[in-house]
C-alpha positions in Angstrom: -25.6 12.9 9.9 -22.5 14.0 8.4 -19.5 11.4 7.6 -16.3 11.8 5.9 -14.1 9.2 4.8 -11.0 9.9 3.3 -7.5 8.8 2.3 -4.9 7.3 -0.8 -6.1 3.4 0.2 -8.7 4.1 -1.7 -9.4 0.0 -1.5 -9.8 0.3 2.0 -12.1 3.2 2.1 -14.3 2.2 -0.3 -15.1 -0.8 1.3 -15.8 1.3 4.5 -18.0 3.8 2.0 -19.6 0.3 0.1 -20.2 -1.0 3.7 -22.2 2.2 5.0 -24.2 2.6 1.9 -25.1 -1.0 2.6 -26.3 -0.4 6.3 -28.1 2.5 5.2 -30.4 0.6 2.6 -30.9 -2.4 5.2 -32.3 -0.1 7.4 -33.8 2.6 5.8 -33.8 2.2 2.0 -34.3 -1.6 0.7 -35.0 -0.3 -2.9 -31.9 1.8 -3.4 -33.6 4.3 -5.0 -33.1 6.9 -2.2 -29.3 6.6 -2.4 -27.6 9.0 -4.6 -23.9 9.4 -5.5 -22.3 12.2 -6.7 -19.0 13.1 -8.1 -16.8 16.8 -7.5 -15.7 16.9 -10.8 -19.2 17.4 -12.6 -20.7 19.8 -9.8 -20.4 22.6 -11.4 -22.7 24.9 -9.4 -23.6 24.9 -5.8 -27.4 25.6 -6.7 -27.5 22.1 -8.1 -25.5 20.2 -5.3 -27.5 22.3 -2.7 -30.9 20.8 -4.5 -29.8 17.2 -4.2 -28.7 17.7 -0.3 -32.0 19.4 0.2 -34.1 16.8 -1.6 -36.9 14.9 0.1 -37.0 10.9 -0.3 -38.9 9.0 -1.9 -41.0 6.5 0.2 -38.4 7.2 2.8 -37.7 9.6 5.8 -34.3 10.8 4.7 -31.8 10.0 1.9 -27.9 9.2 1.6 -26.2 11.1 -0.9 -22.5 10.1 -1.3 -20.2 12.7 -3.1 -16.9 11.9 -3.9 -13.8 14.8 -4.3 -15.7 17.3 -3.9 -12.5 19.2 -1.8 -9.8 17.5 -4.3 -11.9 18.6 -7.2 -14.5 21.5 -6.4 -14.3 25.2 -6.7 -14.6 27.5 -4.3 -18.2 29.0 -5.9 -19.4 25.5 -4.7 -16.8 24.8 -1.2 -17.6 28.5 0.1 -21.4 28.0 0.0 -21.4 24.4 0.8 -19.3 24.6 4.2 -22.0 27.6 5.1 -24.6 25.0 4.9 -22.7 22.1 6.2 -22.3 24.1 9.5 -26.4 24.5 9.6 -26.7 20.4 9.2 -29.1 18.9 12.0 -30.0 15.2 12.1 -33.5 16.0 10.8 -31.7 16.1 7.5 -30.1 13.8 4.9 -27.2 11.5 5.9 -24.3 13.4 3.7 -21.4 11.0 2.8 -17.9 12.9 1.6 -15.3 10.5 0.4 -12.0 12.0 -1.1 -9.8 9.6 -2.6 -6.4 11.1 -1.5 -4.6 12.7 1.9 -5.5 15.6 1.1 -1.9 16.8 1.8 -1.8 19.9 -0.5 -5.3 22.2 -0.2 -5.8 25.8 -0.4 -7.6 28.1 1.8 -11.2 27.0 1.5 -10.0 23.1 0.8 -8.4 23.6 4.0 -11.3 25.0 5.3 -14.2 22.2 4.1 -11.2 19.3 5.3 -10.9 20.7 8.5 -14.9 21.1 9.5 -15.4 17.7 8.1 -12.5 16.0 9.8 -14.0 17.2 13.2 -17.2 14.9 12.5 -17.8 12.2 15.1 -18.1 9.8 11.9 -15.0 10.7 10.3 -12.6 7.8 9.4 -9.1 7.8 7.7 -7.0 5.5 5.2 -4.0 6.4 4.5 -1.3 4.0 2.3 0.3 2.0 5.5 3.7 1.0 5.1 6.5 -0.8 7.1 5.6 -1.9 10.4 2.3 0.6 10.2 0.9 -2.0 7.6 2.0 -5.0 9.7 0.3 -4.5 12.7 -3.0 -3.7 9.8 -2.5 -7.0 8.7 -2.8 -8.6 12.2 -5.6 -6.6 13.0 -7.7 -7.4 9.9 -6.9 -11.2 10.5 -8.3 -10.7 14.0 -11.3 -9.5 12.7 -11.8 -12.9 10.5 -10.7 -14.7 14.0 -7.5 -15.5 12.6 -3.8 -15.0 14.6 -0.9 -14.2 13.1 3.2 -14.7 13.3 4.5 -11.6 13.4 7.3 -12.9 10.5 4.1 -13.4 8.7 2.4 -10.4 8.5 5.8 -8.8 7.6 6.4 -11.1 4.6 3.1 -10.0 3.6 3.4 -6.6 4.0 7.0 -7.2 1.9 5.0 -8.7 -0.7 1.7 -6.3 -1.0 2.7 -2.8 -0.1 1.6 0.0 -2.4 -0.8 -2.7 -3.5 -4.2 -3.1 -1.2 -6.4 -4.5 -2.7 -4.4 -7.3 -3.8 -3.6 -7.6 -0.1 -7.7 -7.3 1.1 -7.8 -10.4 -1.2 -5.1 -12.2 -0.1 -5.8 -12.0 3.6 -9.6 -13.1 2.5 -7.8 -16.5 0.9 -6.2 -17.1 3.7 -8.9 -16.7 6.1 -10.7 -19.1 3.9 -8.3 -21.7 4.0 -7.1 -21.6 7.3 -10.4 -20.4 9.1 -9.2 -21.0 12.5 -6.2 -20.8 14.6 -2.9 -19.2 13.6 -1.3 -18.1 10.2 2.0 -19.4 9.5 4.6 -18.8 7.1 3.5 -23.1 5.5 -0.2 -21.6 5.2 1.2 -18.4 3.2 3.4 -20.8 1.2 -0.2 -23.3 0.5 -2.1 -20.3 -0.3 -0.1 -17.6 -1.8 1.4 -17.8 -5.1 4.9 -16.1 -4.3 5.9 -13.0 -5.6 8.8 -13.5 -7.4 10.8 -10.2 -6.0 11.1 -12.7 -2.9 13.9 -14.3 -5.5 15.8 -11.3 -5.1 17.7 -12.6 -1.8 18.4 -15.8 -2.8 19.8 -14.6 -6.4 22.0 -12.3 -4.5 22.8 -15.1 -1.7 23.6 -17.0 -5.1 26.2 -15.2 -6.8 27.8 -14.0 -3.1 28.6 -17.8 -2.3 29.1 -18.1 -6.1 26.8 -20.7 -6.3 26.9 -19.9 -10.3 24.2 -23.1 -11.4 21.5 -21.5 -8.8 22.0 -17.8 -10.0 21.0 -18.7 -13.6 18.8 -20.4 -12.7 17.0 -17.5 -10.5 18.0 -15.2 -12.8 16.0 -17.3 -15.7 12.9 -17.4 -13.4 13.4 -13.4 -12.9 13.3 -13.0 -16.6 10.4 -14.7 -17.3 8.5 -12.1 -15.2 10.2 -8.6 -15.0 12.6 -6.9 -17.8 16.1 -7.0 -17.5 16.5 -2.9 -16.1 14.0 -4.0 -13.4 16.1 -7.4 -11.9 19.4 -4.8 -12.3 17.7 -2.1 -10.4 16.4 -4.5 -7.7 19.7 -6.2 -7.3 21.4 -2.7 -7.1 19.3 -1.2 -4.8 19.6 -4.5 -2.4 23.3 -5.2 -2.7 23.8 -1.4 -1.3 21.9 -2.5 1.6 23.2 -5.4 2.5 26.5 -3.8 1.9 25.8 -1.4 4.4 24.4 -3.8 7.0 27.6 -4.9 6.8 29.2 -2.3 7.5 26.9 -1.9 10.7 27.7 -5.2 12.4 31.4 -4.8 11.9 31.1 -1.5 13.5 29.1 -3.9 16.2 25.3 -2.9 15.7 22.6 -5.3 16.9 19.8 -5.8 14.9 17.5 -3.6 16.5 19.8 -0.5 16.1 20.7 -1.5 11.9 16.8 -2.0 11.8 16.5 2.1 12.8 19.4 3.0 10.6 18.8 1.3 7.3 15.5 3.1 5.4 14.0 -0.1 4.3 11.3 -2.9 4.7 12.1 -4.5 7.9 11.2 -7.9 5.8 14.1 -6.5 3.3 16.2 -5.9 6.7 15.6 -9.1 8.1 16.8 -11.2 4.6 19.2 -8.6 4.0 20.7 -9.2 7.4 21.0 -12.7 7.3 22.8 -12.6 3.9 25.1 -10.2 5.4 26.1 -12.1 8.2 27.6 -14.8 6.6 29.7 -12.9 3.5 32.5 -10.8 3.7 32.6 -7.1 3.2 35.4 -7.5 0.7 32.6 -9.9 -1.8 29.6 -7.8 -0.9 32.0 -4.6 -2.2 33.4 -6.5 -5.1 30.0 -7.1 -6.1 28.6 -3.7 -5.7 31.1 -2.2 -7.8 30.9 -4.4 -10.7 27.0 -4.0 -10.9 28.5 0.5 -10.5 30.1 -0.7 -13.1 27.3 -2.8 -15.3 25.2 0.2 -14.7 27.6 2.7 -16.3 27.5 0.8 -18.9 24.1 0.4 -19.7 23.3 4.2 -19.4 26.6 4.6 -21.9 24.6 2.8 -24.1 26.4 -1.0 -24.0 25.6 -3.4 -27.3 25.3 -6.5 -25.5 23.3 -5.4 -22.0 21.6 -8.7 -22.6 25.0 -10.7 -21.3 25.8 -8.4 -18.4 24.5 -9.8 -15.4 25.1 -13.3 -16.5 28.6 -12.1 -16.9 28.2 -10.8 -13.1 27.1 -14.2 -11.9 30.1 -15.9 -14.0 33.0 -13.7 -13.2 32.0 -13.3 -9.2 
């Protein structure tokens, strides 16, 4: 048996490896000792990796040897060889487990070669980094499998919160399923269980200063700084303000959400907040704003003395 796992969410994939290595010892290999892992970067020679395939187990019919990069990172004395006598596997013969850690997006000729036998397996299984709506419908799914339902709002907040970040999410969604156990997740549940990621602060801060609302923007602004640096909360406010900005652009030209939502390259948790902010300020504000923080960010990169002061003076003066 040959399987290949592969993929940049590397959380999710070496759960799937850590979960087949685990069938394989219930079933044929209690003690372990017929499992062996091995890594691309320290196979050196194809005579030594072609040993280990070929070994016999010990106190056991076959064994499962797990190597890891072996495209990403072998050579092609060892892929040439190797793909020869991957195409000469029968079942009579040890299970083989490939996992490479990344997409695999950039390969040469044999790379290509090894990636595209191995990707024609019958057990071949694929992670890529999910983002956007891709990662929301993930999150339902995986809280089906625990016999959980979700709002759709939901697993979009969470996908907001955790993308780029997996297995902070795997852990999350475990929580979650622990405290709730039953029934449907809500956005109360995620607000129980989750501690909230402060770059959910970001809308509000900007809500804030837009209905000049000066007390509350300090006073996000304060909690901001307690966590990130002061370039970060600019940057985030920058990048947000140009999109709400052009949201509202869109609905004055008479867009409905579901149009903005394909036109604006963004979360479509950021879309959602950044909608709703948009909706109820003028064009002339979210503009005035924007240009001051242009402004603000000239400044910091012409080296200002006092950057310290500048976005308080943007919640003061707006």
């Amino acid at each position: 048996m040959i399987i290949f796992i592969w993929g940049s969410d590397t959380t999710g994939a070496g759960k799937k490896v850590d979960h087949l290595v685990g069938q394989f010892q219930k079933k044929r290999d209690e003690s372990g000792l017929n499992i062996v892992y091995l890594d691309g970067t320290d196979i050196a020679d194809f005579e030594h990796l072609s040993n280990v395939i070929c070994s016999t187990g010990f106190l056991a019919d076959k064994k499962l040897i797990v190597i890891k990069n072996i495209i990403k990172d072998g050579n092609e004395k060892v892929l040439k060889p190797l793909l020869d006598m991957l195409k000469k596997h029968s079942e009579d013969d040890n299970h083989l487990l490939f996992w490479e850690s990344t997409d695999l997006d950039k390969t040469n000729k044999t790379q290509a070669e090894v990636f595209a036998f191995l990707k024609k397996q019958k057990f071949s299984y694929h992670f890529p980094q999910l983002k956007g709506k891709d990662l929301s419908r993930w999150i339902i799914k995986a809280f089906r499998e625990r016999g959980l339902q979700v709002q759709f709002s939901v697993a979009e907040r969470l996908a907001f919160y955790f993308e780029g970040n997996m297995n902070l999410l795997y852990n999350e969604i475990d929580k979650i399923s622990n405290y709730k156990q039953k029934g449907m997740v809500t956005e109360e549940d995620i607000d129980k269980v989750i501690y909230v990621m402060e770059k959910e602060d970001i809308f509000p801060l900007i809500d804030a200063i837009l209905l000049g609302d000066k007390k509350q923007a300090l006073e996000l602004l304060n909690r901001q700084l307690k966590v990130y640096d002061l370039g970060f909360i600019f940057n985030m406010l920058l990048r947000n303000v140009k999109i709400v900005m052009q949201i509202r652009l869109l609905l004055e030209e008479g867009l409905r959400d579901r149009d903005i939502s394909q036109k604006i390259n963004a979360h479509p948790y950021m879309i959602k907040k950044s909608t709703s902010i948009a909706r109820k300020t003028s064009l002339r504000d979210i503009q005035k704003m924007f240009r001051y923080m242009e402004d603000i960010d000239r400044k910091v990169k012409s080296g200002h003395p006092y950057q310290n002061i500048l976005l308080d003076l943007l919640i003061l003066e707006n």
